[in-house]
N, C-alpha and C positions, 0 to 999 in steps of 0.2 A: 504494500500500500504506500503510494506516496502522500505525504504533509504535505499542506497547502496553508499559505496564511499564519493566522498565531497558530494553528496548530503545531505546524511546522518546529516551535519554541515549547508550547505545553505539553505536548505527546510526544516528540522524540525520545530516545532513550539519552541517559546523560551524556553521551560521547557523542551522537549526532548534535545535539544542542549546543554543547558545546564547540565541535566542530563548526558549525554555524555561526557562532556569534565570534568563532576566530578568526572568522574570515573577514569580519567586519572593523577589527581591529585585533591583534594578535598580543593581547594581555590578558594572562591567563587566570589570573585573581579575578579582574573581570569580570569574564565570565565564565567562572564560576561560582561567582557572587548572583549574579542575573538568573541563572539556572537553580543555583536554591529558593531562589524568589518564587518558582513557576506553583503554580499554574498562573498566571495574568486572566484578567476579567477580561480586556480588548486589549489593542494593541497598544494603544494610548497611555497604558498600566504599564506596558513593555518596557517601553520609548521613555516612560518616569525612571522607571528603573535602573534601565540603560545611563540616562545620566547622572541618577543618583551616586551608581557606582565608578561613574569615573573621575567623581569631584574628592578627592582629587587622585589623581593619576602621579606615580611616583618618578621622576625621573629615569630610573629604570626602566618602569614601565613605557614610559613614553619611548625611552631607546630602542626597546625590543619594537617595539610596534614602527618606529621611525625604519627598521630595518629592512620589515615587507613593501616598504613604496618608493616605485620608481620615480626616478625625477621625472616631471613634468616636460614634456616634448620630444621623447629619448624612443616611446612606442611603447608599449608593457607586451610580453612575453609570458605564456606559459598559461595552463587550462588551468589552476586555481580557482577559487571561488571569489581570492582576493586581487588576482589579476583580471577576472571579467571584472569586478567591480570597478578598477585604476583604469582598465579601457575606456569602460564607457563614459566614465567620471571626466576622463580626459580629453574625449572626443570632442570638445570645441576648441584644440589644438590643432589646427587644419595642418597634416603635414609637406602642404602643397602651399604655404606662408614660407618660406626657406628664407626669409629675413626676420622671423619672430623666430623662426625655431633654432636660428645659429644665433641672435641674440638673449635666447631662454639658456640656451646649452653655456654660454659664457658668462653670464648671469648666474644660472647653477654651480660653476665651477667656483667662481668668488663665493657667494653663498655659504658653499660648501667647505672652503679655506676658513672663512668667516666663524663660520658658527660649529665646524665638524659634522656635520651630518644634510640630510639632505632636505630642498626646502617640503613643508609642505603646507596646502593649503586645499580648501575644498573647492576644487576645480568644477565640481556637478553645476553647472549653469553658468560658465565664464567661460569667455571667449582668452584665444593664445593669446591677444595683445592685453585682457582684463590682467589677464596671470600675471605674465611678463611685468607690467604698471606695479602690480603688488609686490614682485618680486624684488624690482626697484626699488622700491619703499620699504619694505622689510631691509634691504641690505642696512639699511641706518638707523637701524635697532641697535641699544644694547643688548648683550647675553641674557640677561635678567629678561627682559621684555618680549625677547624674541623665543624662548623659552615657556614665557605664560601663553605666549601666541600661537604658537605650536601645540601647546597642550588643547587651546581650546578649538583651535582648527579638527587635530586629531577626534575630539568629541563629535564635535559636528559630523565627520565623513563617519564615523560608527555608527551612530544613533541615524543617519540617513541612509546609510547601508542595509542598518537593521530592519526602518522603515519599508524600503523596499525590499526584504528578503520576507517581511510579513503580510506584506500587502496581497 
């Protein structure tokens, strides 16, 4: 039988469920916190919970999860659950822009000098040059700031990941 919707979160056994919600960010406290939650009334109950648990999110945590996303204009790779997710998320990255996506790639690279890890922001409804503008802008963060930023971007792309893995 395949889950469909909240099911998908309530009736799984604890290893699909889990498996599910690590696709949508791969911190394992997480979810496994969300999954003792279950059964959820709707989804809505989910999506609370979903954030409840990731306020806050430990540096760590944040790194492991920084670790499954590709940078932004680079393509995502590989039949995961969490690389269909970065595809799609991504896809208002035209890669027929070859002056946004060699200014995203060189932007990426400082970035990444900058802060150590890779950028990331919720790409689901932003066009290559929206990114790119933000990524701009991020470059002239402090550590500190750029760090809470990243935390709360990183919530956002789980909890809307999750949203559409329940819907």
């Amino acid at each position: 039988m395949v889950l469909t919707g909240l099911a998908r979160l309530n009736e799984a056994d604890r290893e699909d469920a889990v498996a599910l919600l690590l696709s949508c960010a791969a911190v394992p406290r997480w979810a496994e916190e969300i999954v003792r939650g279950r059964p959820y009334a709707d989804v809505d109950a989910a999506l609370a919970a979903a954030r409840a648990a990731a306020l806050p999110w430990s540096e760590d945590e944040v790194g492991a999860a920084l670790a499954r996303h590709p940078r932004i204009g680079e393509g995502v790779h590989g039949e995961a659950a969490d690389a269909a997710h970065s595809r799609q998320e991504q896809s208002g990255v035209d890669p027929a822009d070859a002056r946004t996506v060699r200014r995203l790639a060189a932007r990426n690279a400082e970035y990444e000098a900058r802060f150590g890890h890779v950028f990331l922001i919720r790409a689901a409804g932003r066009t290559g040059p929206q990114i790119l503008a933000a990524l701009e802008e991020r470059l002239g963060n402090d550590p500190a700031t750029e760090r809470r930023l990243v935390a709360e971007q990183l919530r956002e792309i789980a909890v809307l990941r999750l949203a559409k893995d329940l819907a």
